[in-house]
PDB file with one MODEL, atoms N, CA, C and O in Angstrom:
MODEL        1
ATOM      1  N   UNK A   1       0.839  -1.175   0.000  1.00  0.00           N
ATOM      2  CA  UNK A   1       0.000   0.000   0.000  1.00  0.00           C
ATOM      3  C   UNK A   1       0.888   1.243   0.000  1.00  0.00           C
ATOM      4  O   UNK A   1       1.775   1.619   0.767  1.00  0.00           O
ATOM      5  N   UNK A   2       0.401   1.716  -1.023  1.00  0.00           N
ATOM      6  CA  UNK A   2       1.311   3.280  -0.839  1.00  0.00           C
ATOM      7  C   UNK A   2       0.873   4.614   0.096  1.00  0.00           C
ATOM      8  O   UNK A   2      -0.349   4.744   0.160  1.00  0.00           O
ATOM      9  N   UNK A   3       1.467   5.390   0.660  1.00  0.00           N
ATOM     10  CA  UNK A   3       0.688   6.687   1.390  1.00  0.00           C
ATOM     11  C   UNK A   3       1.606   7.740   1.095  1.00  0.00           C
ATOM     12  O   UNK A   3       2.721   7.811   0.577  1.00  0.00           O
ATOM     13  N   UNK A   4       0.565   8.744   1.719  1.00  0.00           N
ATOM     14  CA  UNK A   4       1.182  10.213   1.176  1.00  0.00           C
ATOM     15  C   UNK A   4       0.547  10.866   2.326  1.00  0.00           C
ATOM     16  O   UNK A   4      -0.160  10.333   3.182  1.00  0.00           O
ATOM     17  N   UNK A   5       0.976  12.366   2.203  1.00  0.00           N
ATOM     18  CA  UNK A   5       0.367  13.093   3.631  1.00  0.00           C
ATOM     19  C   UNK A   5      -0.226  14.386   2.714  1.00  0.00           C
ATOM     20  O   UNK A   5       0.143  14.717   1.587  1.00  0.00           O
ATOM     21  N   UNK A   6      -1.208  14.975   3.516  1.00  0.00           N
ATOM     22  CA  UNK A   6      -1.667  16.333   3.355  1.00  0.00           C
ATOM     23  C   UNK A   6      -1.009  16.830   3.981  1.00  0.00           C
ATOM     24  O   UNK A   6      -0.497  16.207   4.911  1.00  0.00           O
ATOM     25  N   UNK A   7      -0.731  18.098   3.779  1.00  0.00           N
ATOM     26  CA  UNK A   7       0.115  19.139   4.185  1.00  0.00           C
ATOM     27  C   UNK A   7      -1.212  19.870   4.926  1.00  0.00           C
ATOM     28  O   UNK A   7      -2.391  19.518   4.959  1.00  0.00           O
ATOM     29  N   UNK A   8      -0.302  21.409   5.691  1.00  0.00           N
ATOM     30  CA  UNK A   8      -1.339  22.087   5.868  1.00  0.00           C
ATOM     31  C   UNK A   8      -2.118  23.345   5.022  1.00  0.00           C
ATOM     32  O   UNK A   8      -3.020  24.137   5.296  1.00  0.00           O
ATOM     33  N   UNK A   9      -1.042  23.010   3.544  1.00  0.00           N
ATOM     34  CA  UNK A   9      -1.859  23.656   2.654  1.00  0.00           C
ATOM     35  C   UNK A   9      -2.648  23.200   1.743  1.00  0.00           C
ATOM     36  O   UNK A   9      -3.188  23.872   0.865  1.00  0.00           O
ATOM     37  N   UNK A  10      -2.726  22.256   1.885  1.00  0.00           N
ATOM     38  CA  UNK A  10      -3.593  21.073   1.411  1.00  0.00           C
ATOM     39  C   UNK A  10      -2.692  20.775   0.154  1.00  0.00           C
ATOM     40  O   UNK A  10      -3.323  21.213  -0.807  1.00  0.00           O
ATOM     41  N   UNK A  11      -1.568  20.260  -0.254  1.00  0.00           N
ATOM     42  CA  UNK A  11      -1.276  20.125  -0.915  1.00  0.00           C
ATOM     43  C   UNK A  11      -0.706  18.573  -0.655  1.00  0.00           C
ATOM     44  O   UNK A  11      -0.779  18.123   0.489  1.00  0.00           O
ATOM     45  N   UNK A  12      -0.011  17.577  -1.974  1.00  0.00           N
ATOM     46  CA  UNK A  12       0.279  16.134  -1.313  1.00  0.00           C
ATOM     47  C   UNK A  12       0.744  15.580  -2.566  1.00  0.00           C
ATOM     48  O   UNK A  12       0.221  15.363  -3.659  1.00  0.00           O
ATOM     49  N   UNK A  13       2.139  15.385  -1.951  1.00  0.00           N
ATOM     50  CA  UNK A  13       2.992  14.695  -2.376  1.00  0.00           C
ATOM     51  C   UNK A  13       2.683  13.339  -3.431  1.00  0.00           C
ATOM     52  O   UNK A  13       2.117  12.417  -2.844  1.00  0.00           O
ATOM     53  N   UNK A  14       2.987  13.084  -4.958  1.00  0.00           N
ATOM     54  CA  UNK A  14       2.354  12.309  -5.763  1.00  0.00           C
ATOM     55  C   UNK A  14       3.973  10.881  -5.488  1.00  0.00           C
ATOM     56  O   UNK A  14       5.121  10.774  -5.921  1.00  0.00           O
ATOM     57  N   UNK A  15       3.475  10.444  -4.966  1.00  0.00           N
ATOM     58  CA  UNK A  15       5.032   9.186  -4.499  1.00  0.00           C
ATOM     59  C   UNK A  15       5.527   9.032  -6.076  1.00  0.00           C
ATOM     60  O   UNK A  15       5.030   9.524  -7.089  1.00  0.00           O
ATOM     61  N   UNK A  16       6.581   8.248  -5.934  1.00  0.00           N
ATOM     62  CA  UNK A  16       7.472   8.401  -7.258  1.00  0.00           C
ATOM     63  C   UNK A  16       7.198   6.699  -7.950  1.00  0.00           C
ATOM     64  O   UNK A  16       7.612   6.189  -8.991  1.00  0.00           O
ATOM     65  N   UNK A  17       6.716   6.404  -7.340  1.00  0.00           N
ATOM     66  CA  UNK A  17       6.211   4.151  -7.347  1.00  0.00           C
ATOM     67  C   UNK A  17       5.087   5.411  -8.602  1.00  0.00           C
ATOM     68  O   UNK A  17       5.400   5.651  -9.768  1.00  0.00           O
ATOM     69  N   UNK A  18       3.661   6.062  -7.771  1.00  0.00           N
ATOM     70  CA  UNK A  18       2.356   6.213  -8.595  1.00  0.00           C
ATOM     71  C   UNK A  18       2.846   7.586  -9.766  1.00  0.00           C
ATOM     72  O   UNK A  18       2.143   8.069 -10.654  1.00  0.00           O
ATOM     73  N   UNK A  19       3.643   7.798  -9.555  1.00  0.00           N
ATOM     74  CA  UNK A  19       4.158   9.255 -10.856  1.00  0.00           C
ATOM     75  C   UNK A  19       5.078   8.368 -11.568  1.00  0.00           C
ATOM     76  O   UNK A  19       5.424   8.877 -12.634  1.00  0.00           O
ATOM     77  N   UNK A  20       5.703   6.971 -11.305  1.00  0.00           N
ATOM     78  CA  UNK A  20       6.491   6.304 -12.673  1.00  0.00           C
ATOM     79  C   UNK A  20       5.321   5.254 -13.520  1.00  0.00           C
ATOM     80  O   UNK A  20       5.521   4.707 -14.604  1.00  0.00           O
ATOM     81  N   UNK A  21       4.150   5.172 -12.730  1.00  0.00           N
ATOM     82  CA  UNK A  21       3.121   3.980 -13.489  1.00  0.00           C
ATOM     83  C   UNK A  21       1.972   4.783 -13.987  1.00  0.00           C
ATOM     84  O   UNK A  21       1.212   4.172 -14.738  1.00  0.00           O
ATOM     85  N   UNK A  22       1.672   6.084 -13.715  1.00  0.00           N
ATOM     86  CA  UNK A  22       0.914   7.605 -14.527  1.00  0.00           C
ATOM     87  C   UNK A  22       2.018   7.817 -15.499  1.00  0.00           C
ATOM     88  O   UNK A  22       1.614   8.183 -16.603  1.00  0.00           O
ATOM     89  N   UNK A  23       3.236   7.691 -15.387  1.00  0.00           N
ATOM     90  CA  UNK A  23       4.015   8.785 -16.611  1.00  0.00           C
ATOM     91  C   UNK A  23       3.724   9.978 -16.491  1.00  0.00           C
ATOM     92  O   UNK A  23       3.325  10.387 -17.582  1.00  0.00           O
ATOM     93  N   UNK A  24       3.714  10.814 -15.679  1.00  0.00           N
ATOM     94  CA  UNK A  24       4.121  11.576 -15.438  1.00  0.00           C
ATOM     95  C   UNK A  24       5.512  12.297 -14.614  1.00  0.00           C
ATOM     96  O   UNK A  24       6.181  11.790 -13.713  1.00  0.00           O
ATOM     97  N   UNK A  25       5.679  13.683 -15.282  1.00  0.00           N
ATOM     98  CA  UNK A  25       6.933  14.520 -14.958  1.00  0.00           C
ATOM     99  C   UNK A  25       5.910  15.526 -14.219  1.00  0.00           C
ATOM    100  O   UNK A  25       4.716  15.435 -13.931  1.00  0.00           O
ATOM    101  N   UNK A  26       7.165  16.808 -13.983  1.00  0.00           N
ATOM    102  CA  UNK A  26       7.174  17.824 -13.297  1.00  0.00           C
ATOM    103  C   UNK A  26       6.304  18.634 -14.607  1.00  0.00           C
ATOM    104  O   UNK A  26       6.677  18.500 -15.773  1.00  0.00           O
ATOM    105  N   UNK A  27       4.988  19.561 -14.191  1.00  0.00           N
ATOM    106  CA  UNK A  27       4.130  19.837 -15.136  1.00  0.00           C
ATOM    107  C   UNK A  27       2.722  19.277 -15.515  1.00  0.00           C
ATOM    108  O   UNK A  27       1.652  19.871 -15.379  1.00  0.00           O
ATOM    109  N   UNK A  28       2.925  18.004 -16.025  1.00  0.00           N
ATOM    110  CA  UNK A  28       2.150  17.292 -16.028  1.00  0.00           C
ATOM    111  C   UNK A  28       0.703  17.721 -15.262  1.00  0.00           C
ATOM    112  O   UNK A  28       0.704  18.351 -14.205  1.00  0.00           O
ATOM    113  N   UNK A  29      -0.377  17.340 -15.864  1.00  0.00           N
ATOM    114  CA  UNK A  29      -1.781  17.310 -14.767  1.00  0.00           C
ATOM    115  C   UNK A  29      -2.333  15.953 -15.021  1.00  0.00           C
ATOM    116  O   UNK A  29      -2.081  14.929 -15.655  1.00  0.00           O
ATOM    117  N   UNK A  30      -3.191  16.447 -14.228  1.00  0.00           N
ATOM    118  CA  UNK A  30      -3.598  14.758 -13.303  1.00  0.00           C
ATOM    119  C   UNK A  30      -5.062  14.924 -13.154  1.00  0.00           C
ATOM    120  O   UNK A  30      -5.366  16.114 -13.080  1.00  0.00           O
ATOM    121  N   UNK A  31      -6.076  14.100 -13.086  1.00  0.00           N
ATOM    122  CA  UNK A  31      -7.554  14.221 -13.427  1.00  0.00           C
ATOM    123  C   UNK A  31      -7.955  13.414 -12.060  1.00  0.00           C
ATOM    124  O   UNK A  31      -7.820  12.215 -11.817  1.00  0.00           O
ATOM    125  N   UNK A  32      -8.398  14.277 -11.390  1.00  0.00           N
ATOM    126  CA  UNK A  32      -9.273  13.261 -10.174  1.00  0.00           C
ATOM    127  C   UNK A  32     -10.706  12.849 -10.255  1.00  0.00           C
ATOM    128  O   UNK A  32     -11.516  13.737 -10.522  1.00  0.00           O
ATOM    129  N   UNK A  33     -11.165  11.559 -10.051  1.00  0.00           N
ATOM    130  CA  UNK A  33     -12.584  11.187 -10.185  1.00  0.00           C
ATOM    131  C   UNK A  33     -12.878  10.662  -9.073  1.00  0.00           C
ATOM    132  O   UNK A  33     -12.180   9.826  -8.499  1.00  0.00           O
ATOM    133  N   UNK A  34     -14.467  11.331  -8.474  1.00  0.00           N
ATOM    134  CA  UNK A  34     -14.627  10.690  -7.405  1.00  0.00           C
ATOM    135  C   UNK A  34     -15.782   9.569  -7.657  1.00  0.00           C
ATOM    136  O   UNK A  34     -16.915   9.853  -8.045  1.00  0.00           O
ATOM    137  N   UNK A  35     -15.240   8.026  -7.327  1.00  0.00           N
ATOM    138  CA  UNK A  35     -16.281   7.086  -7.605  1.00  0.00           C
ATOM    139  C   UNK A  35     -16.480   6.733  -6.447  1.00  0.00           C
ATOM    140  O   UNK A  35     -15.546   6.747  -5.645  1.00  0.00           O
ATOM    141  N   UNK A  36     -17.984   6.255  -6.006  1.00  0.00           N
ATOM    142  CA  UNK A  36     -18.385   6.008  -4.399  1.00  0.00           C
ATOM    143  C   UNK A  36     -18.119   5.919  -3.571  1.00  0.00           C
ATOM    144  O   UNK A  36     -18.497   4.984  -2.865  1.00  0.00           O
ATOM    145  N   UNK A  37     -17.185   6.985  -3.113  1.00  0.00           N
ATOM    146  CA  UNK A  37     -16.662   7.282  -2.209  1.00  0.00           C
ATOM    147  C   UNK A  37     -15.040   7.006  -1.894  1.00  0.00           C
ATOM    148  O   UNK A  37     -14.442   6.909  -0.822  1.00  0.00           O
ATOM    149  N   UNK A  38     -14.564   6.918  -3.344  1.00  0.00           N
ATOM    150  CA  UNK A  38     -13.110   6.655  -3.713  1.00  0.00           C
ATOM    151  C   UNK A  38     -12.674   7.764  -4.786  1.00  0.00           C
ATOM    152  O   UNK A  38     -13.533   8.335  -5.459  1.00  0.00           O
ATOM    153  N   UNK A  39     -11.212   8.067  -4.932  1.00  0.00           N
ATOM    154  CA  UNK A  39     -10.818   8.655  -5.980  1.00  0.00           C
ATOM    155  C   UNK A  39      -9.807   8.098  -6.987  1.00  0.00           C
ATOM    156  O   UNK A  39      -8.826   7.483  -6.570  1.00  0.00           O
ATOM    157  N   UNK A  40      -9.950   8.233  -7.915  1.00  0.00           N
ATOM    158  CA  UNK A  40      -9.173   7.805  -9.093  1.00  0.00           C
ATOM    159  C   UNK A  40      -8.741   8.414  -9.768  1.00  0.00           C
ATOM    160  O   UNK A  40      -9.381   9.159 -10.511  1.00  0.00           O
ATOM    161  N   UNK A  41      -7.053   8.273  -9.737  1.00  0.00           N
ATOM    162  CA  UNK A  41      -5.982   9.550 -10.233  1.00  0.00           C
ATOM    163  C   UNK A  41      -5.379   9.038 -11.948  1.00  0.00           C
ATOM    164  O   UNK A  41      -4.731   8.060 -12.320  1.00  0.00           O
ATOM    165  N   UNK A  42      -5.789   9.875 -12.466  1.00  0.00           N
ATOM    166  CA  UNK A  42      -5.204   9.480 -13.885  1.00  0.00           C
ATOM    167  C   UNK A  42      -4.413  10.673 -14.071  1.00  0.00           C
ATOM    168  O   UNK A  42      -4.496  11.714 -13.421  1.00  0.00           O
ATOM    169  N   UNK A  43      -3.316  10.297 -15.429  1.00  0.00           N
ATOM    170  CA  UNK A  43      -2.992  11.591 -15.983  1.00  0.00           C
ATOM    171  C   UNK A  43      -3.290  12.443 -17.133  1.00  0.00           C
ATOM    172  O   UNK A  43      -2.931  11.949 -18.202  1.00  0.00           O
ATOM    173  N   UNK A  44      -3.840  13.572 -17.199  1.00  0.00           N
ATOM    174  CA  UNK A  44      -4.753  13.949 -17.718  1.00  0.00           C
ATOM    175  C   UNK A  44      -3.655  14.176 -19.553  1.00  0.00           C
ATOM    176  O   UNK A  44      -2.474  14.466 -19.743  1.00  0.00           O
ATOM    177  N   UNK A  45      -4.573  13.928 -20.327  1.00  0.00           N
ATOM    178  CA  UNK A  45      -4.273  13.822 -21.914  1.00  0.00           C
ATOM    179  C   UNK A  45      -4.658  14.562 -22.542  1.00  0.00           C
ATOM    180  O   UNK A  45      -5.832  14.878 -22.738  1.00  0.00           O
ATOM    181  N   UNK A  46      -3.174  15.203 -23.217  1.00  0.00           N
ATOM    182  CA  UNK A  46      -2.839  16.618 -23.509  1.00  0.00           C
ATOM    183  C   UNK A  46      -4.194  16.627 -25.022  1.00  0.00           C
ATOM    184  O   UNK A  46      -4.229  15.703 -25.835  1.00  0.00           O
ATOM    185  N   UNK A  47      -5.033  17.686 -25.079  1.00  0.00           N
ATOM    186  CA  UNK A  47      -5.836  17.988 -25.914  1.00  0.00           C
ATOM    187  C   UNK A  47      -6.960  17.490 -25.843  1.00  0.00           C
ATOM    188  O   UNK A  47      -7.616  17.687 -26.866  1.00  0.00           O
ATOM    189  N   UNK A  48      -7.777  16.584 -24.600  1.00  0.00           N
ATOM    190  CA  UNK A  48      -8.961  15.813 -24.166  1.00  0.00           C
ATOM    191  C   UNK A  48      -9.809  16.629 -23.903  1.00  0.00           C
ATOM    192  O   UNK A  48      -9.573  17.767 -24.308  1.00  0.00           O
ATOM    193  N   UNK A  49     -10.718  16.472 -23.369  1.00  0.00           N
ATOM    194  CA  UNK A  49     -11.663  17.404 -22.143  1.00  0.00           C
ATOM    195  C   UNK A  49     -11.053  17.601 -20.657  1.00  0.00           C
ATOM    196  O   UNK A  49     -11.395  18.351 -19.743  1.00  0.00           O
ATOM    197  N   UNK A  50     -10.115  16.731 -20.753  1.00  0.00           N
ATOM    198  CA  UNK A  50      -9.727  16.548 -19.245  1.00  0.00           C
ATOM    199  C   UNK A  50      -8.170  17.816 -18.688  1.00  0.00           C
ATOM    200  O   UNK A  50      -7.584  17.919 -17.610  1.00  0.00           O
ATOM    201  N   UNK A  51      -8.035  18.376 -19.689  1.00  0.00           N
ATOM    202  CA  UNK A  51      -7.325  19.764 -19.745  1.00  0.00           C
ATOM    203  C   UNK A  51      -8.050  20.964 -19.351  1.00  0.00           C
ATOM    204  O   UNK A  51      -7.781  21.876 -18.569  1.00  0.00           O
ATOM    205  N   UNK A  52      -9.132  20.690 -20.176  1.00  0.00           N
ATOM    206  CA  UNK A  52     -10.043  21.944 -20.793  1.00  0.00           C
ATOM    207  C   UNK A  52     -10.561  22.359 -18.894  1.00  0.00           C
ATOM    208  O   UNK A  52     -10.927  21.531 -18.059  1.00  0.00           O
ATOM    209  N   UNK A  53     -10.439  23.586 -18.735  1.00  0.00           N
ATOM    210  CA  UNK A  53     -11.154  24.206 -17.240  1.00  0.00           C
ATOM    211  C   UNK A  53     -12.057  24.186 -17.145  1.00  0.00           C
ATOM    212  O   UNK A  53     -12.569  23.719 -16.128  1.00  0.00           O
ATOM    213  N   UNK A  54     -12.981  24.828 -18.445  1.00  0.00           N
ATOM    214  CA  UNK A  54     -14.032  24.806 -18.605  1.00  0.00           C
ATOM    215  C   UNK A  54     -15.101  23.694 -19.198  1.00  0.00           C
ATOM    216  O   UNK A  54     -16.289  23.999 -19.312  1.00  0.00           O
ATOM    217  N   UNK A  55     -14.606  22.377 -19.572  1.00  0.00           N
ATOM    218  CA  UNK A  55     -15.343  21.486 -19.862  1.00  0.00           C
ATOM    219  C   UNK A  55     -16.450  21.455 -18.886  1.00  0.00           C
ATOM    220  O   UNK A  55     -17.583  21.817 -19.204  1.00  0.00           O
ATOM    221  N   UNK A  56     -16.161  21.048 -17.749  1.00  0.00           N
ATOM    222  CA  UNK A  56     -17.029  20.365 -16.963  1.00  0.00           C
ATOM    223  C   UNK A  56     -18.365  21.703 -16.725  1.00  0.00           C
ATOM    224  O   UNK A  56     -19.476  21.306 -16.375  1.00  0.00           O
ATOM    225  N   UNK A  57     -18.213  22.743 -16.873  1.00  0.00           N
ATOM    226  CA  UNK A  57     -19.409  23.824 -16.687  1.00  0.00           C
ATOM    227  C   UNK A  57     -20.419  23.602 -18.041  1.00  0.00           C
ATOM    228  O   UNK A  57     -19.982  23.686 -19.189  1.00  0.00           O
ATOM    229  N   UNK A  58     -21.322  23.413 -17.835  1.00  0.00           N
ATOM    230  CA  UNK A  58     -22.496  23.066 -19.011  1.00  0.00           C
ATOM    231  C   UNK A  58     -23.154  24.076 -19.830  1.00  0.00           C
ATOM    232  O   UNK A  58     -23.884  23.953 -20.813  1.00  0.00           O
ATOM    233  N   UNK A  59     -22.520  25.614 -18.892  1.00  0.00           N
ATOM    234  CA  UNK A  59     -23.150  26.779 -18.839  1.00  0.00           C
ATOM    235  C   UNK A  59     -22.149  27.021 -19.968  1.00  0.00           C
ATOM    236  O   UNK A  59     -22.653  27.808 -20.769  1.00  0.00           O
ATOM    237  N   UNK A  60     -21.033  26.679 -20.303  1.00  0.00           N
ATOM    238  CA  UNK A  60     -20.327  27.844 -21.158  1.00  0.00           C
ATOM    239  C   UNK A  60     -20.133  26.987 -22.490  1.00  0.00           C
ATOM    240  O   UNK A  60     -19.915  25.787 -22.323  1.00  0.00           O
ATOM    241  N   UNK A  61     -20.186  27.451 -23.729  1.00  0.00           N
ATOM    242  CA  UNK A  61     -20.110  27.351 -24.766  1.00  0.00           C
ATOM    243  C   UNK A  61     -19.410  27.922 -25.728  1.00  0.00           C
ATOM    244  O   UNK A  61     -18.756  28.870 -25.294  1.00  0.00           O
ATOM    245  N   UNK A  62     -19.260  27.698 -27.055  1.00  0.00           N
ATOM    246  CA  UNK A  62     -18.606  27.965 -27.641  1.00  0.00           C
ATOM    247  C   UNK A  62     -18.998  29.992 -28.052  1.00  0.00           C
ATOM    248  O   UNK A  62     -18.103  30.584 -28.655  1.00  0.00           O
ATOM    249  N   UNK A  63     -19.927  30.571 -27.778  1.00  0.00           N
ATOM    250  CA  UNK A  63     -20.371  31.431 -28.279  1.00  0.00           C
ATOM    251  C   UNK A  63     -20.053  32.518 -27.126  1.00  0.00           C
ATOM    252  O   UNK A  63     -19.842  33.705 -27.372  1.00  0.00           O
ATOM    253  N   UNK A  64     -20.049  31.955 -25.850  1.00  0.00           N
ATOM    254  CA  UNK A  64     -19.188  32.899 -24.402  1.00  0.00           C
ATOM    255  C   UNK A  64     -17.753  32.700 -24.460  1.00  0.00           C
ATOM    256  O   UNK A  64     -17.154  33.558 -23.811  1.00  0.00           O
ATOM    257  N   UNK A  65     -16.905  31.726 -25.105  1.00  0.00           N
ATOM    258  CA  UNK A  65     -15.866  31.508 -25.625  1.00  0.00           C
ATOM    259  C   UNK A  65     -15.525  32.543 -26.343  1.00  0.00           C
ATOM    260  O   UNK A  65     -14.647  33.267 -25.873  1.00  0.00           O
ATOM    261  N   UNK A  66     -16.059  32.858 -27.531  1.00  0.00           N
ATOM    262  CA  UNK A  66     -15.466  34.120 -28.418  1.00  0.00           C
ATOM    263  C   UNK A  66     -15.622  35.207 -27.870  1.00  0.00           C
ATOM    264  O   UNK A  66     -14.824  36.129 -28.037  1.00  0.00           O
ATOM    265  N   UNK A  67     -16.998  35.321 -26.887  1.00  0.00           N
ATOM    266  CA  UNK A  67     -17.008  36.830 -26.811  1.00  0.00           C
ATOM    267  C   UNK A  67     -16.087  37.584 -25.649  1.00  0.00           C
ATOM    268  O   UNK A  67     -16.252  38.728 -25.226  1.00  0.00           O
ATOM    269  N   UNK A  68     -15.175  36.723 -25.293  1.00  0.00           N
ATOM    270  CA  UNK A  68     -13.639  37.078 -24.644  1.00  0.00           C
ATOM    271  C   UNK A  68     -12.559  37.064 -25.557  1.00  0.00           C
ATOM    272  O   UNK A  68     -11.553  37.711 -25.265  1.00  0.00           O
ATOM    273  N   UNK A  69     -12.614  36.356 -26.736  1.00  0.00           N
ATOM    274  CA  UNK A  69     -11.600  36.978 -27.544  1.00  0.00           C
ATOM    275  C   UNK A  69     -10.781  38.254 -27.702  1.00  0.00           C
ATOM    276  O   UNK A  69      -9.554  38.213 -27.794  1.00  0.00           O
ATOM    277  N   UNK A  70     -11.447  39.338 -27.730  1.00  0.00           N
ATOM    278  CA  UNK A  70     -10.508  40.995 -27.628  1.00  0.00           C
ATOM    279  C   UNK A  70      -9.758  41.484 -26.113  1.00  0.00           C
ATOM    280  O   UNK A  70      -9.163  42.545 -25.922  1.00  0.00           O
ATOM    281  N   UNK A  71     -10.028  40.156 -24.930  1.00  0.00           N
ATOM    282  CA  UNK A  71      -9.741  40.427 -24.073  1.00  0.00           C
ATOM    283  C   UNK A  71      -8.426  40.512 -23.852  1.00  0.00           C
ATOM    284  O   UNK A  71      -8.006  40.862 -22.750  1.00  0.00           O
TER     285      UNK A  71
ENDMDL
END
């Protein structure tokens, strides 16, 4: 079993055993899913939905997308 600690900034250490079997480096992001009452750490794949910030909001679209363009 592997462990890790929360800090008190809530931040936590990714062990180097679960960051060599993700493939991930320094940079890298990482996709958390919470399934019934568990989480499941993947590494997130460059150009997916799982980058995108705004995927998961249902509210924003491609048409509130442009109209920040001149910003």
């Amino acid at each position: 079993m592997i462990h890790s600690r929360v800090t008190s900034k809530s931040q936590v250490t990714v062990p180097r055993s679960v960051r060599a079997a993700l493939g991930v480096a320094p940079g890298d992001q990482l996709v958390w899913h919470l399934e019934g009452g568990q989480v499941v750490v993947t590494r997130a794949i460059e150009g997916s939905d799982t980058i995108d910030p705004f995927a998961t909001f249902s509210e924003w679209s491609d048409e509130l997308d442009s109209a920040y363009d001149d910003l």
